[in-house]
DOFIDO-454276 format. One record per residue (C-alpha): residue in three letters; x, y, z; chain; residue number from 1. Coordinates in Angstrom, 3 decimals. Last residue first. Example, Ala and Ser with C-alpha at 12.3 -4.5 7.8 and 13.67 -1.06 7.14 Angstrom:
2
    r         u         v         w  c    k
  Ser    13.670    -1.060     7.140  A    2
  Ala    12.300    -4.500     7.800  A    1
//
This chain:
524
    r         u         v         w  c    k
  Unk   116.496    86.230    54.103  A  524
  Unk   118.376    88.599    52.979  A  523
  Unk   117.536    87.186    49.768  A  522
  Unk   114.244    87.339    49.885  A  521
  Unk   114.027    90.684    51.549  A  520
  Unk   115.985    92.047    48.811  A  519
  Unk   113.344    90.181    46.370  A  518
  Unk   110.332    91.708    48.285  A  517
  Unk   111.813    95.331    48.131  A  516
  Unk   112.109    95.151    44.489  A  515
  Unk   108.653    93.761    44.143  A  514
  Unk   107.828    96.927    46.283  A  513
  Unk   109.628    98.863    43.677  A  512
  Unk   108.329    97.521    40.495  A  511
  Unk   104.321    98.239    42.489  A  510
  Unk   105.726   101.918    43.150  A  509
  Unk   106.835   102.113    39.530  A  508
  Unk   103.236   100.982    38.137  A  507
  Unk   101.146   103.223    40.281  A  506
  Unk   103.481   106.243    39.414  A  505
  Unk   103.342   105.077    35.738  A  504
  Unk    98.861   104.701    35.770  A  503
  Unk    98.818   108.036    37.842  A  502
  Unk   101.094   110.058    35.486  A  501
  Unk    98.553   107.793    32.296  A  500
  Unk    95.503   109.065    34.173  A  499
  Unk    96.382   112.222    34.194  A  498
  Unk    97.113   112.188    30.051  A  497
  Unk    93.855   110.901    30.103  A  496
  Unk    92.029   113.637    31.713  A  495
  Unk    94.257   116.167    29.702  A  494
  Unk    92.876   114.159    26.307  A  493
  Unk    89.342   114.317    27.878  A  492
  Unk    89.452   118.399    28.481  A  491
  Unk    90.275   118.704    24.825  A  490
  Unk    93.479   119.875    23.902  A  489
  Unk    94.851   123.185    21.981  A  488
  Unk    98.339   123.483    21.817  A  487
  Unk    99.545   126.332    19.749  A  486
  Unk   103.123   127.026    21.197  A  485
  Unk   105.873   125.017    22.947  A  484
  Unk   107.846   127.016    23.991  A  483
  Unk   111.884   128.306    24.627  A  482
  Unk   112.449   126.608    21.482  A  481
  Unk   115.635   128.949    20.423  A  480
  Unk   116.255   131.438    23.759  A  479
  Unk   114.349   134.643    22.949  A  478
  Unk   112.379   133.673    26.369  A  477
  Unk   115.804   133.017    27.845  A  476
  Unk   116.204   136.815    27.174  A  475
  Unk   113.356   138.383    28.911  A  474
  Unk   113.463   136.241    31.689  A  473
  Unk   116.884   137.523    32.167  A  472
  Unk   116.442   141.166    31.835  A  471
  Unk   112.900   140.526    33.750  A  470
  Unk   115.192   139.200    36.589  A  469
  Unk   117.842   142.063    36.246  A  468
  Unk   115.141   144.851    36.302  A  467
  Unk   113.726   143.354    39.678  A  466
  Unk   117.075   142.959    41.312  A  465
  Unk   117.699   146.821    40.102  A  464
  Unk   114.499   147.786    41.005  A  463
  Unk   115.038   146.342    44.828  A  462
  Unk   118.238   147.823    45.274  A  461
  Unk   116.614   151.357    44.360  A  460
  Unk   113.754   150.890    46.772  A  459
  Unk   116.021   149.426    49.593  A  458
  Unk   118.456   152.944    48.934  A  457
  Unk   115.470   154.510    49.084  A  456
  Unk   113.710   153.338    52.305  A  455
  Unk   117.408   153.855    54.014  A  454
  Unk   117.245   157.955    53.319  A  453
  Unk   113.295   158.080    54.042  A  452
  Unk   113.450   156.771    57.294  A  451
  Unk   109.433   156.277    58.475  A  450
  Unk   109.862   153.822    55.170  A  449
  Unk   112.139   151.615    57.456  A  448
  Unk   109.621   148.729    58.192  A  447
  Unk   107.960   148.956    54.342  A  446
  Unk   111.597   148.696    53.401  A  445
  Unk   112.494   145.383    54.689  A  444
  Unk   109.483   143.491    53.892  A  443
  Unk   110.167   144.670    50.496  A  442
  Unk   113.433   143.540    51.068  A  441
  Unk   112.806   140.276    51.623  A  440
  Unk   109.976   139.911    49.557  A  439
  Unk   112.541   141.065    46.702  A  438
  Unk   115.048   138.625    48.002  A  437
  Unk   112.867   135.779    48.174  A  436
  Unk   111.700   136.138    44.826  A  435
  Unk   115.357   137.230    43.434  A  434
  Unk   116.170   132.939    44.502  A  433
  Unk   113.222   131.354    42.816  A  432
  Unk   113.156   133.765    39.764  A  431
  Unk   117.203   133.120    38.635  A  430
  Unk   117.291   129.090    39.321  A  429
  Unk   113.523   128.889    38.586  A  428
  Unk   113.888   130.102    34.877  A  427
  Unk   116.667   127.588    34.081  A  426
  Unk   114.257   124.321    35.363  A  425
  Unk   111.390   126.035    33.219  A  424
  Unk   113.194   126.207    29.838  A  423
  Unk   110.710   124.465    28.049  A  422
  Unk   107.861   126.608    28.803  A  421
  Unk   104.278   124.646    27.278  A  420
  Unk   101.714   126.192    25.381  A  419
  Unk    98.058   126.497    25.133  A  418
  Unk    97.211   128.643    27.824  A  417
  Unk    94.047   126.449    29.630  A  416
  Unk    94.380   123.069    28.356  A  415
  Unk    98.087   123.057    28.044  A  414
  Unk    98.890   124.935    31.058  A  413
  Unk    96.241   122.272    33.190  A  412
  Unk    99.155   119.485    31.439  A  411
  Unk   102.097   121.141    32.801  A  410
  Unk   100.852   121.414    36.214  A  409
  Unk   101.279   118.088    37.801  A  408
  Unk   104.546   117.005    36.268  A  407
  Unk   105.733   120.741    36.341  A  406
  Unk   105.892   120.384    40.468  A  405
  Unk   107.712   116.997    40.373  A  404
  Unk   110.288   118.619    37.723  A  403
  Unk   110.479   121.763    40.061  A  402
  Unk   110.898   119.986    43.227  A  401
  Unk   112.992   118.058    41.661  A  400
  Unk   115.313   120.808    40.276  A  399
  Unk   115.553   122.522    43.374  A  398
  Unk   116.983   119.071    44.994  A  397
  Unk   119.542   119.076    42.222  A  396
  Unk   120.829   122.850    42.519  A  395
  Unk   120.832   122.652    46.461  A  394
  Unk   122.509   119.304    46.234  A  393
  Unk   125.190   120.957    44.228  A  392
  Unk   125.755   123.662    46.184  A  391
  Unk   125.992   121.398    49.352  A  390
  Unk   128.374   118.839    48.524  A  389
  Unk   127.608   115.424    49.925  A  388
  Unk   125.780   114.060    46.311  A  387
  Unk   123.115   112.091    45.322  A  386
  Unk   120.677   111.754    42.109  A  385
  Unk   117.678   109.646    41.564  A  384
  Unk   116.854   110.144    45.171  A  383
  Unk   115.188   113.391    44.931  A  382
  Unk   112.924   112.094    41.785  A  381
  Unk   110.952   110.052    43.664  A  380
  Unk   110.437   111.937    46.806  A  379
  Unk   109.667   114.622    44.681  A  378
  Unk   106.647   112.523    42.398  A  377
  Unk   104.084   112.178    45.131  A  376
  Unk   104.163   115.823    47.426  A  375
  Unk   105.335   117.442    44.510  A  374
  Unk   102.530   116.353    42.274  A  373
  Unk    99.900   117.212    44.954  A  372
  Unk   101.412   120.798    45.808  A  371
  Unk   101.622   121.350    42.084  A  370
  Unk    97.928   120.310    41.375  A  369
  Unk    96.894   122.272    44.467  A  368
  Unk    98.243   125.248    43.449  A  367
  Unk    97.390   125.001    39.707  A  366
  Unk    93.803   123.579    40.399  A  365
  Unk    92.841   126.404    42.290  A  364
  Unk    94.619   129.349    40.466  A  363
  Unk    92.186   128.067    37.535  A  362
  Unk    89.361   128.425    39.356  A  361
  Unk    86.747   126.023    38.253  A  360
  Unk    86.794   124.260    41.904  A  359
  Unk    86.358   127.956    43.637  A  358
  Unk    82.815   127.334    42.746  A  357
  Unk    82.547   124.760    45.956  A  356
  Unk    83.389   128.229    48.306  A  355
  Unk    83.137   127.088    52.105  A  354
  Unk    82.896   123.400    51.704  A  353
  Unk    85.368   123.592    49.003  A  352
  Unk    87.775   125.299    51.030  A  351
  Unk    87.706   122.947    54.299  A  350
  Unk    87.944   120.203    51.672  A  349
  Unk    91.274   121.224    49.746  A  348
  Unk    92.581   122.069    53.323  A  347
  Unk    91.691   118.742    54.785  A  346
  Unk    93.534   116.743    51.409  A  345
  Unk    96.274   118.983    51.770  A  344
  Unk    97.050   118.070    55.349  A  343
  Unk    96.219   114.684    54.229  A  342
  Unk    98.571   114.196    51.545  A  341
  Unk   101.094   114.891    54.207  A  340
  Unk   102.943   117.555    56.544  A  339
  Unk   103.004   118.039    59.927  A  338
  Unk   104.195   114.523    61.117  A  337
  Unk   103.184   115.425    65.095  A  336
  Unk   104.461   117.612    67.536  A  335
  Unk   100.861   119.265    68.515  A  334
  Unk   102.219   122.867    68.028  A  333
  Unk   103.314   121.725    64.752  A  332
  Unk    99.964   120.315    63.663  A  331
  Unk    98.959   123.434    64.386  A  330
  Unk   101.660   124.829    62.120  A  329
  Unk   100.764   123.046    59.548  A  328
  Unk    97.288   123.776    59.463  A  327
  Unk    97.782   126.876    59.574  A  326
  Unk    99.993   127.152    56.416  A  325
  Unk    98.122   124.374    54.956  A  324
  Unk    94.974   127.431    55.041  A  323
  Unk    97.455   130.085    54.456  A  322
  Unk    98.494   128.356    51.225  A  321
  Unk    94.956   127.636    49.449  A  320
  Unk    94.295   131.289    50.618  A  319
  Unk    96.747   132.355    48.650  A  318
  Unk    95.802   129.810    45.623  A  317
  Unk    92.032   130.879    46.202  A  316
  Unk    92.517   134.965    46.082  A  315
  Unk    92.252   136.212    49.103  A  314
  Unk    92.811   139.960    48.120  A  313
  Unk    96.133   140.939    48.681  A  312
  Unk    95.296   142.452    51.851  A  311
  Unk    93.346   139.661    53.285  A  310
  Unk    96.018   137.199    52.665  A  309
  Unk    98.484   139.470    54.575  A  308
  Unk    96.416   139.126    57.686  A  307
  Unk    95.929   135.631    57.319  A  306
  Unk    99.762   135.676    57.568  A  305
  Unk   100.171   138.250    60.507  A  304
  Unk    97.367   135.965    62.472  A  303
  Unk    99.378   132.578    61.803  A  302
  Unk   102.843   134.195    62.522  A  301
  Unk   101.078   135.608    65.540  A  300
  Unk    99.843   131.905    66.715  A  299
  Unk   102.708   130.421    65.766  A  298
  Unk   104.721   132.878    68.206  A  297
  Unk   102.361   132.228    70.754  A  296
  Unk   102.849   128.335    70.313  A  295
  Unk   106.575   129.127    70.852  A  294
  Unk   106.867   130.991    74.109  A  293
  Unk   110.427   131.294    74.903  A  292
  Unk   110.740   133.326    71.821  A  291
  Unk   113.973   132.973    69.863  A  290
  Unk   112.336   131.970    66.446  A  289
  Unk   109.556   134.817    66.651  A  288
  Unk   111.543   136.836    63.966  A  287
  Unk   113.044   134.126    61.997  A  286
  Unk   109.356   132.386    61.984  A  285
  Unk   108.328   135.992    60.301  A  284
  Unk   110.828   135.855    58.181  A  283
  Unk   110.179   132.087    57.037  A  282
  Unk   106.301   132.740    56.784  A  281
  Unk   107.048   134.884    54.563  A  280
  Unk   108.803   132.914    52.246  A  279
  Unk   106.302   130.235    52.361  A  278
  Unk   103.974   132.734    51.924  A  277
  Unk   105.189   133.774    48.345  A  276
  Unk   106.059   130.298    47.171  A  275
  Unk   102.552   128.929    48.272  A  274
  Unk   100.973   131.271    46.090  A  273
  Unk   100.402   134.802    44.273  A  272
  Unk   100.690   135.135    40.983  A  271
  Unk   103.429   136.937    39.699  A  270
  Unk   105.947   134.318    40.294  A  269
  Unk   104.431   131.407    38.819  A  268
  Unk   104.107   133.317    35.520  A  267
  Unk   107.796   132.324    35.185  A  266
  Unk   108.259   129.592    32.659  A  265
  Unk   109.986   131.712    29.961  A  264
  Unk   107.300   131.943    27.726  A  263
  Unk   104.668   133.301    30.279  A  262
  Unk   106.949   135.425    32.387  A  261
  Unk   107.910   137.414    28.318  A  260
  Unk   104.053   137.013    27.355  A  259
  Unk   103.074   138.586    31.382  A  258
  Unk   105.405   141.300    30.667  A  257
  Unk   104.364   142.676    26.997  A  256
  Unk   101.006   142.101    28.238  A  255
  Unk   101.646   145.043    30.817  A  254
  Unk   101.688   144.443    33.961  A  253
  Unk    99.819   147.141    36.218  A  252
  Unk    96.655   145.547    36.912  A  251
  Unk    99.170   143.048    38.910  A  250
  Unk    98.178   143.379    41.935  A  249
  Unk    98.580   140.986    44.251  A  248
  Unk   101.141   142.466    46.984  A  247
  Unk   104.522   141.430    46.959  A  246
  Unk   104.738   139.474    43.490  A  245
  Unk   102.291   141.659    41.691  A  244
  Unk   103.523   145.113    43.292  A  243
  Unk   107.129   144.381    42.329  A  242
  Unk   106.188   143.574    39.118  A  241
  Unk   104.519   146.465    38.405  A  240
  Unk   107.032   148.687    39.890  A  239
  Unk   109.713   147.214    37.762  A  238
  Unk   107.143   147.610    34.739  A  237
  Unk   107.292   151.280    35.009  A  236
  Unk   107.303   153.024    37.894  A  235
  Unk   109.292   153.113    41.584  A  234
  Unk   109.779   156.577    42.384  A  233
  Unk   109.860   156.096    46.226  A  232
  Unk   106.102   157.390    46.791  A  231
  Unk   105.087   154.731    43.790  A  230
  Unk   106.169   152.224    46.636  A  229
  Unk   104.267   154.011    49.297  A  228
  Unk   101.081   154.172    47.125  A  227
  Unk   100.965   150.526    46.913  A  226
  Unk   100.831   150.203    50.288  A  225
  Unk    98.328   152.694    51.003  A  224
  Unk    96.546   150.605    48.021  A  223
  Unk    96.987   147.675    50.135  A  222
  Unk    95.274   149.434    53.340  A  221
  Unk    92.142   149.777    50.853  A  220
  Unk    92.235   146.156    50.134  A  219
  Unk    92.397   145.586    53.413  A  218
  Unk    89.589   147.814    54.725  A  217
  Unk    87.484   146.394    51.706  A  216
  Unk    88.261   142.678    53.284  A  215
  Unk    87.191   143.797    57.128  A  214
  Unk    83.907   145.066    55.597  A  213
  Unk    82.962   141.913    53.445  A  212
  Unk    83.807   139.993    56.584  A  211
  Unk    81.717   142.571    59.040  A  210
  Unk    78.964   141.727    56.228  A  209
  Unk    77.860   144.374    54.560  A  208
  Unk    74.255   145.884    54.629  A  207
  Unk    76.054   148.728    56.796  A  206
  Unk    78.345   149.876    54.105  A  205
  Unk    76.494   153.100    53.092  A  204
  Unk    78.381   154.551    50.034  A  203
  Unk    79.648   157.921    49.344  A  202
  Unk    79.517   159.416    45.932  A  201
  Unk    81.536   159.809    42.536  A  200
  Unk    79.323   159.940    39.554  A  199
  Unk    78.091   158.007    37.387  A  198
  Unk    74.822   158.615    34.109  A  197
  Unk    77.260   161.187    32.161  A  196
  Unk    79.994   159.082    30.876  A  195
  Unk    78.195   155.905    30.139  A  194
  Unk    78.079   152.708    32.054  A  193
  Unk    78.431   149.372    30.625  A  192
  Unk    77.107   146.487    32.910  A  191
  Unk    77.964   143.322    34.370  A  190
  Unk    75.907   140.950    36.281  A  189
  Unk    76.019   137.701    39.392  A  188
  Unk    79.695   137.548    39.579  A  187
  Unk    80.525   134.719    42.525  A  186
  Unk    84.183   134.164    40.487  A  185
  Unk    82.367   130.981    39.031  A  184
  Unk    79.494   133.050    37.682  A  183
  Unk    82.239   135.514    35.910  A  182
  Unk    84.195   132.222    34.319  A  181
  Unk    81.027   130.598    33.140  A  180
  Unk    79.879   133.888    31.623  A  179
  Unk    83.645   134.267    29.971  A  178
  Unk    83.398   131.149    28.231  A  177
  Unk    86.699   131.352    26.076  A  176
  Unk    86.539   130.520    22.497  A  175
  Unk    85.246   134.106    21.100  A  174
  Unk    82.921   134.053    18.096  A  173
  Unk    80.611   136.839    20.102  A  172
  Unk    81.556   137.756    23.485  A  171
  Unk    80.209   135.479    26.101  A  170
  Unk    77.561   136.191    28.586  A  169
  Unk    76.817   137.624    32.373  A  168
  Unk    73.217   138.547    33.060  A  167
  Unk    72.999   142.145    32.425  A  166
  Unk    72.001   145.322    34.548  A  165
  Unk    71.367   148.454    32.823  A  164
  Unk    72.408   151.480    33.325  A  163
  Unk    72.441   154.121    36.031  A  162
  Unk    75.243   154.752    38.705  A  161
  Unk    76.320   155.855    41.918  A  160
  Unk    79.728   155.075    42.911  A  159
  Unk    81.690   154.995    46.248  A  158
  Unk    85.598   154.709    45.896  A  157
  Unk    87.168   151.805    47.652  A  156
  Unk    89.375   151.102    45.203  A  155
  Unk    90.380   153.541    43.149  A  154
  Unk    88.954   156.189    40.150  A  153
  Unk    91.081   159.105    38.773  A  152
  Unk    91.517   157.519    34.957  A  151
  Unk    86.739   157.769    35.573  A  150
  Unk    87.128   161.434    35.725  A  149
  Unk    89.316   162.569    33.414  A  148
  Unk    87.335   160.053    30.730  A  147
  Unk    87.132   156.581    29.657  A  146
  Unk    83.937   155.074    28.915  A  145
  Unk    82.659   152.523    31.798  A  144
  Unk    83.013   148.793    32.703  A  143
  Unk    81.216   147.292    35.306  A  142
  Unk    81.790   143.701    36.531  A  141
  Unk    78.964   143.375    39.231  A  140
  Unk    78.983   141.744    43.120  A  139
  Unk    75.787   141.629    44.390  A  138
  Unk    74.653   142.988    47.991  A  137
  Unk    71.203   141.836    49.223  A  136
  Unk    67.634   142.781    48.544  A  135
  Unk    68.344   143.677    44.754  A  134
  Unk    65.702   145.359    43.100  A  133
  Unk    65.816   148.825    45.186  A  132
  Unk    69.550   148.601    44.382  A  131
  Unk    72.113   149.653    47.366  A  130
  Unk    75.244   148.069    48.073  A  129
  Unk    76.106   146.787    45.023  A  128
  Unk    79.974   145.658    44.840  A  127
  Unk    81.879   146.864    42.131  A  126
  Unk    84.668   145.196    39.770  A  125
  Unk    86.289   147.275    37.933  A  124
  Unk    86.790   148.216    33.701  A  123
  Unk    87.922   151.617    32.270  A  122
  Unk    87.612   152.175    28.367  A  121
  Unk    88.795   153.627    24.973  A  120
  Unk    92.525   153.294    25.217  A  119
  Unk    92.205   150.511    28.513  A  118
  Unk    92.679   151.621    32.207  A  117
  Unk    91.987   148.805    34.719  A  116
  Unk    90.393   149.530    37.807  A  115
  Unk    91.886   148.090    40.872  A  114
  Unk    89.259   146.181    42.653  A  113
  Unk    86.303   146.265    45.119  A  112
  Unk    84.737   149.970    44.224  A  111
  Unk    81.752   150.574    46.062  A  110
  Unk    78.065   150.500    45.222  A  109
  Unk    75.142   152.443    44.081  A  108
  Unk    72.269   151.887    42.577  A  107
  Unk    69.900   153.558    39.625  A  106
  Unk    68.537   150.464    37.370  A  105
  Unk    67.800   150.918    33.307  A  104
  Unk    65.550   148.005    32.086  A  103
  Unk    64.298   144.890    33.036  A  102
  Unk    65.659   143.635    36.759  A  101
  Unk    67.697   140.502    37.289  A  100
  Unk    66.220   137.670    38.020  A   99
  Unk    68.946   135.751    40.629  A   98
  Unk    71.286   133.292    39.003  A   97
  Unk    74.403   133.904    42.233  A   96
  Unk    71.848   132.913    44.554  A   95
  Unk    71.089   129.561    42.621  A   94
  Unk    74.397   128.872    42.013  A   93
  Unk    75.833   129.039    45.701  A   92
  Unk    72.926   126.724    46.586  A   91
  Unk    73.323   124.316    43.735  A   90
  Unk    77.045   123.750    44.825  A   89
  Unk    76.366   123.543    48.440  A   88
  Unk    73.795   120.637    47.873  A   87
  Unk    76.168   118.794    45.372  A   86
  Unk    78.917   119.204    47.927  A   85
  Unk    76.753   118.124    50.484  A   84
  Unk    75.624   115.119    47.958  A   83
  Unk    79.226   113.990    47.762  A   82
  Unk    79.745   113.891    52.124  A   81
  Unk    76.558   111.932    51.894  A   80
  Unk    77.853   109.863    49.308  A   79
  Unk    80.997   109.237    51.094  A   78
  Unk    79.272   108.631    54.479  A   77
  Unk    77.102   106.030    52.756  A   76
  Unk    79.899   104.181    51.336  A   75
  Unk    81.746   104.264    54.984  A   74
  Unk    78.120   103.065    56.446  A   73
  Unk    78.181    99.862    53.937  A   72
  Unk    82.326    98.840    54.627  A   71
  Unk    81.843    99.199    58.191  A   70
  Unk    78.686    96.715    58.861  A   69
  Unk    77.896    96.854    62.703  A   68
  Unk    77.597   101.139    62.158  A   67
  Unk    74.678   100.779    59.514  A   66
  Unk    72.100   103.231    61.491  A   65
  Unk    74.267   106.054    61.305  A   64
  Unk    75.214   105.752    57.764  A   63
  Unk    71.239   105.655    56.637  A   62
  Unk    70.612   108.568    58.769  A   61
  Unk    73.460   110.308    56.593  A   60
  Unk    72.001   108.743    53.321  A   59
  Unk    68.737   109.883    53.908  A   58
  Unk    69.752   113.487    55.277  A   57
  Unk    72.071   114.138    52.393  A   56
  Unk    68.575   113.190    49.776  A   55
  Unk    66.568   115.416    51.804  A   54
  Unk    69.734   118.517    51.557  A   53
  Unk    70.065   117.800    47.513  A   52
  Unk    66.302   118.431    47.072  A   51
  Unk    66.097   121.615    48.881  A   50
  Unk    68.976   122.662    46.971  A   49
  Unk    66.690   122.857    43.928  A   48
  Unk    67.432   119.768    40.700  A   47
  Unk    67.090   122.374    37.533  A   46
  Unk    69.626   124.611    38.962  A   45
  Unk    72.323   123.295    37.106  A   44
  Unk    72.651   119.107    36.477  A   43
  Unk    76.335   119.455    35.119  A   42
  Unk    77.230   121.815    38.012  A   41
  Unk    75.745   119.021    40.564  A   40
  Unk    77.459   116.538    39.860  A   39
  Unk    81.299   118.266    39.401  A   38
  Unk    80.626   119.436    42.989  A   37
  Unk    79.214   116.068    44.496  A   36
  Unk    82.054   114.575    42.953  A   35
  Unk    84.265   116.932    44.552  A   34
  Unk    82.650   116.480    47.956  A   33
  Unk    83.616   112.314    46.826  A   32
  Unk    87.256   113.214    46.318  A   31
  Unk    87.749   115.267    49.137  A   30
  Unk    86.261   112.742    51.451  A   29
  Unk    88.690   109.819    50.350  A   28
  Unk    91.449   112.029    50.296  A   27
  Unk    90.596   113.162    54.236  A   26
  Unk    90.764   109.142    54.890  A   25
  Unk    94.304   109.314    53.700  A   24
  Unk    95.616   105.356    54.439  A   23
  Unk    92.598   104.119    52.618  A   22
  Unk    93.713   105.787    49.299  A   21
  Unk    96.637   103.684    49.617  A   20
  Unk    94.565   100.672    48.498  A   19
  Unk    95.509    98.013    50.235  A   18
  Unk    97.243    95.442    47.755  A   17
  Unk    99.454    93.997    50.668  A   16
  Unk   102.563    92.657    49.219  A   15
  Unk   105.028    94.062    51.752  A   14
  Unk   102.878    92.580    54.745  A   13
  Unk   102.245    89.801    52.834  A   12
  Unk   105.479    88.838    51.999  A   11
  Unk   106.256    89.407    55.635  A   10
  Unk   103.463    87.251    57.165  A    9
  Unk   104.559    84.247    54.592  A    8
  Unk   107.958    84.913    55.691  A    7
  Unk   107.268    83.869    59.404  A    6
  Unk   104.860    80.994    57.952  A    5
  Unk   108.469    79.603    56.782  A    4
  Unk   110.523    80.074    59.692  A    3
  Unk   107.850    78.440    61.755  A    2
  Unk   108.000    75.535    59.444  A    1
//
């Protein structure tokens, strides 16, 4: 009898039907401030913030005052936790909708990214400064007819300007929604200038804030960087790939490059992310590894990587990385599991909080979407395949992480591309292992650029690695079927085909627990 209520409690132990969303409490949070998020961007601006904050108040007091009955006060912490993001959401849309002014404005403002140089035009972003009908700084996409003048422009450089001021909008008969994708990149106009209402002048920064201020000095440091590599007669698309993949900027590329990346699976690489820090977080950890004092040497790989996010421009899937980044390694310093669902869960939600819009960003969902599918599907796909030599692990356990990684991703490329790389396990085996090199080395030769001798021979090894990769990007991409082209779904078909990965993960876990249960059985 005793033996038998002993394997009752077991059965039930393995058979427990606890939801494992209950075992990541920051999950559970993320998912309702997204709610709030999604919520509040289909309602607009019609419902004021005001609104959203009395409502979160009620529901918060309401939690407090329910603490005998757990299951009631944890509902009403998730909706107050959703109607802050709703709240924050309407907020950061309201001041980004602002009336803009009738007419032809004078202001100036500052140069905030790399212009881009088109046949007939030249397009940057610019940060007001100074507008008589503007009583804060607003962030503008300007583009301006192309002259001698305007080819010299950089970041950084003060403008002053006249023309007018538009609410963003969508080009005519054109499928993407370009004002939804300028509001949700904090955009709150853009503007055509012409060639003889600008000029070049210097800009009073003191309405910035000391983090708009420390950002432009970064940005500005990253052109110095820049400049260094064009110093060492680095051009041409080997220079343009080294700059996206080291530091951000990838006005450069040509379309040429990106279509060639694109097809083969690649595209990964010039953006920014996880990848990228990863990697540099390894040679810095390499350099503080022998320090007595660990937690000091987290601490300056943590400052030296926030301080590398800042110069290539914070964009959300590099901050999205130094945020687990630090996370991780506090976690570290506490010597506890430093890695989990949650750790990505908190960082989804400290973002969020901070910049809600940054939901709609496409690097957003990619990062996180990879980082989520890895962390669920590699486990399962690791063990499908075992073996005690080394190369070959290396080769297979690559190959899961990338399988896991395109599980998550491959329908968001769908929906937002159209096409789908089938040769995306070959790509990673040549970009994976010259992406650590060239940061590397580029690492490497920004140290010894005060000797000129040994920053050129680094500059030259680093175009040839660089010339080789595109060589072989360039010709699986001509490789029969390399894509998938012309897909076009709607956002419900990618919402199903996410619920069908979550419907087979959810059904192979239950097989294997019932697996597990019948071992026991018969161990037993």
């Amino acid at each position: 009898m005793h033996l038998l209520k002993n394997n009752e409690q077991s059965t039930t132990t393995i058979m427990r039907t606890n939801n494992k969303i209950q075992l990541y409490p920051m999950l559970r949070l993320v998912i309702a401030l997204t709610a709030g998020i999604i919520a509040a961007d289909i309602i607009g601006t019609c419902l004021r913030p005001l609104y959203w904050l009395m409502a979160m108040a009620v529901t918060l007091a309401a939690a407090l005052l329910l603490q005998k009955k757990e299951n009631l006060q944890t509902l009403f912490i998730l909706v107050t936790v959703m109607l802050l993001g709703a709240y924050m959401t309407c907020d950061n849309e309201t001041e980004l909708q602002c009336k803009l002014p009738t007419g032809s404005q004078t202001y100036k403002g500052v140069i905030i990214s790399q212009p881009v140089i088109k046949k007939k035009t030249v397009l940057f972003d610019m940060l007001v400064t100074e507008c008589k009908s503007f009583n804060k700084p607003v962030k503008i996409k300007l583009c301006m007819l192309r002259d001698h003048r305007s080819e010299k422009l950089e970041i950084g450089y003060g403008i002053k300007a006249l023309s007018q001021l538009e609410a963003p909008h969508n080009y005519k008969n054109a499928a993407f929604d370009y004002k939804r994708y300028l509001l949700y990149h904090g955009f709150t106009a853009q503007t055509f200038v012409y060639r003889t209402n600008w000029d070049v002048e210097s800009v009073s920064l003191i309405r910035l804030s000391l983090i708009t201020r420390t950002r432009l000095a970064a940005i500005r440091f990253r052109q110095c960087l820049l400049d260094k590599y064009k110093s060492l007669a680095m051009n041409g698309q080997e220079y343009a790939v080294i700059a996206a993949m080291t530091l951000g900027d990838k006005s450069m590329v040509s379309a040429q490059t990106k279509d060639v990346y694109s097809i083969s699976g690649a595209s990964h690489v010039l953006a920014l992310s996880g990848l990228h820090l990863g990697i540099i977080y390894a040679i810095l950890s390499l350099l503080t590894f022998r320090r007595k004092d660990w937690i000091v040497g987290q601490i300056m790989i943590m400052l030296a990587i926030w301080t590398y996010t800042a110069i290539v421009g914070m964009t959300p899937s590099v901050v999205r990385s130094a945020t687990m980044l630090s996370i991780y390694s506090f976690i570290s310093m506490l010597r506890r599991d430093s890695f989990s669902l949650n750790t990505l869960s908190l960082t989804a939600f400290v973002m969020l909080l901070f910049h809600p819009l940054d939901l709609y960003d496409v690097g957003f969902q990619m990062s996180f979407m990879a980082v989520l599918s890895i962390l669920i599907f590699y486990p399962i796909i690791s063990v499908w395949w075992k073996t005690d030599n080394k190369v070959f692990n290396w080769i297979w356990q690559l190959a899961a992480v990338s399988i896991a990684a395109q599980i998550g991703t491959a329908p968001l490329v769908c929906y937002y591309f159209g096409r789908i790389s089938c040769y995306f396990l070959l790509t990673n085996y040549f970009v994976i292992p010259a992406a650590t090199v060239v940061l590397y080395f580029s690492v490497a030769l920004f140290v010894c650029y005060a000797f000129p001798a040994i920053a050129s021979l680094i500059a030259n090894v680093l175009i040839i690695i660089v010339s080789g990769m595109n060589t072989c990007l360039s010709w699986i991409s001509t490789l029969p079927g390399a894509c998938i082209d012309g897909l076009s779904p709607s956002l419900t078909q990618i919402i199903m085909v996410y619920v069908i990965i979550l419907s087979v993960y959810i059904l192979q876990d239950y097989v294997r627990k019932l697996h597990r249960l019948g071992d026991y059985l018969d161990n037993n």
